[in-house]
C-alpha positions as CSV (number, residue, x, y, z in Angstrom):
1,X,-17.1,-8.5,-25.4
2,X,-16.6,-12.2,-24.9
3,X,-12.9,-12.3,-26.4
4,X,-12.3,-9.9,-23.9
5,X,-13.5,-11.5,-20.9
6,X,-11.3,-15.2,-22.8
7,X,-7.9,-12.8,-22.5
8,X,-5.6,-15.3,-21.0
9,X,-4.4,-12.3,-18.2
10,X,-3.4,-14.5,-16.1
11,X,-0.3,-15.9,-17.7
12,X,1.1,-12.5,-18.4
13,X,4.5,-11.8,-16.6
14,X,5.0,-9.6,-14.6
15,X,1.2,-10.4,-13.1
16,X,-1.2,-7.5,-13.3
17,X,-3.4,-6.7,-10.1
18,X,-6.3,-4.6,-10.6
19,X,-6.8,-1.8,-7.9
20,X,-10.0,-0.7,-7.4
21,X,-11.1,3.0,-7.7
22,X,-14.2,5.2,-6.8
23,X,-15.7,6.5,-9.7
24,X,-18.3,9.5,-9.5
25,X,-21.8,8.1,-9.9
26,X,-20.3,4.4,-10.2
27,X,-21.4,2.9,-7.4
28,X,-24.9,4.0,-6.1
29,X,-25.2,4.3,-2.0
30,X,-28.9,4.7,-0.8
31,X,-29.1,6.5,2.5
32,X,-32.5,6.4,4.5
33,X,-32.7,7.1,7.8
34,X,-33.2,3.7,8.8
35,X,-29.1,2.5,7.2
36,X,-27.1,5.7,7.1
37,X,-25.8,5.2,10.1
38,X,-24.3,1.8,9.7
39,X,-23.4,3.0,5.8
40,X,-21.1,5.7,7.3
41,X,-19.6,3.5,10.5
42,X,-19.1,0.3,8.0
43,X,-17.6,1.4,5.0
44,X,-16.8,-1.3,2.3
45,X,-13.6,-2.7,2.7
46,X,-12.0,-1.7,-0.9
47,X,-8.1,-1.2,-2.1
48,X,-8.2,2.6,-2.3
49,X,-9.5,2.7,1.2
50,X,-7.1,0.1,2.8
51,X,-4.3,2.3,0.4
52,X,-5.3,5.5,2.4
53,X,-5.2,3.8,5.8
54,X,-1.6,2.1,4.8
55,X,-0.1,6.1,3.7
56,X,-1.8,7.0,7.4
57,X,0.4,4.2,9.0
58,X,3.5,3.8,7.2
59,X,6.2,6.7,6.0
60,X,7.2,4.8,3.4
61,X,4.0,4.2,1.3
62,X,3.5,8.2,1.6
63,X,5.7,8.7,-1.2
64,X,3.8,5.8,-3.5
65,X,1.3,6.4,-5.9
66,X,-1.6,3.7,-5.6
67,X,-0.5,2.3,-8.9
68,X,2.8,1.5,-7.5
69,X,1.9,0.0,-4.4
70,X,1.3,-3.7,-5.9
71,X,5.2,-3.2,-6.4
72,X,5.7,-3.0,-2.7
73,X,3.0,-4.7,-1.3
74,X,0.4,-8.1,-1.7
75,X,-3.5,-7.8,-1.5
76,X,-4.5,-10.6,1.1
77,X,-8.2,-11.3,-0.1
78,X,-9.5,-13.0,3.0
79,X,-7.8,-9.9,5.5
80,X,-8.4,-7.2,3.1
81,X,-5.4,-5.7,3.4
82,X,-2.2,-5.1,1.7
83,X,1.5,-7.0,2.7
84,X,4.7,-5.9,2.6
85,X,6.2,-8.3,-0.1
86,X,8.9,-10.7,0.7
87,X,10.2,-11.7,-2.4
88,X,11.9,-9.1,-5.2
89,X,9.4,-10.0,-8.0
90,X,8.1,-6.5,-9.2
91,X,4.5,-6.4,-10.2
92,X,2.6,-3.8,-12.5
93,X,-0.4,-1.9,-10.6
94,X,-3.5,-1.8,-13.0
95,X,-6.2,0.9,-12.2
């Protein structure tokens, strides 16, 4: 496990961003009656959900898959949400 967590990724060309997914059973979510509320009205902020909100907004990203959409488009960390690129350096989509 540890030489896999060493892998130099970030020197690989083109860069690889890794898109998060919802996996069945993957990420436990406890709702009581005191926290469903805010659970369902506050949603984490995650790739896959920003992704489904950007195919909502745009006609373009309706015809990407979410593996193609770090072609196309930045993650912004601190806004959590995805840019349109500027530059014409493609980029592989890791899920």
């Amino acid at each position: 496990m540890k030489r896999i967590l060493l892998f130099p990724i970030y020197e690989r060309s083109p860069a690889v961003i890794h898109l998060t997914v919802h996996v069945e059973n993957g990420r436990r979510v406890y709702f009581t009656t005191a926290n469903v509320r805010q659970i369902v009205l506050n949603p984490s902020i995650i790739t896959l959900t920003v992704f489904f909100t950007l195919c909502q907004n745009e006609a373009f990203t309706k015809a990407l898959l979410y593996s193609e959409v770090p072609t196309y488009y930045t993650w912004n960390t601190s806004r959590k949400s995805f840019e349109r690129r500027k530059g014409g350096e493609l980029i592989d989509g890791q899920i």
